[in-house]
N, C-alpha and C positions, 0 to 999 in steps of 0.2 A: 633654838628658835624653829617654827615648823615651818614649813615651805609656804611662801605667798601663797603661793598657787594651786588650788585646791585641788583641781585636777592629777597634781601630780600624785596627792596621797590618796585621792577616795575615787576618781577616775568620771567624776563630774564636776561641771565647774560652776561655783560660787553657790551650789544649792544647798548650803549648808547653816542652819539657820545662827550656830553657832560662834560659826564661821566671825561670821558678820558681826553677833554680838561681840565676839573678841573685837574683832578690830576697830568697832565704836568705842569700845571700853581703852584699848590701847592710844584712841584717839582722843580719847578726855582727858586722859592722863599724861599724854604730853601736853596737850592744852593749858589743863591746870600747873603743868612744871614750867610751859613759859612763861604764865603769868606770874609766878611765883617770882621769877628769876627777874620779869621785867618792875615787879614791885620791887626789889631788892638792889637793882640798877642803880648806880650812883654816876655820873659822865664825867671822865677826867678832867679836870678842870686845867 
């Protein structure tokens, strides 16, 4: 996994346009995995 922090690998921080796209994309994607998980939710009865 690459470092949060943009800074650390390209020595600016967050001006990275792709930057960002990853981590909207990585943010939809857990999105769609919680709603997955919460359709699939059954509550102990």
């Amino acid at each position: 996994m690459y470092a949060t922090d943009d800074r650390d690998y390209l020595g600016f921080s967050n001006d990275i346009p792709q930057s960002a796209d990853h981590l909207h994309l990585m943010e939809e994607l857990k999105n769609e995995k919680l709603e997955k998980e919460a359709e699939n939710f059954v509550p102990l009865k």
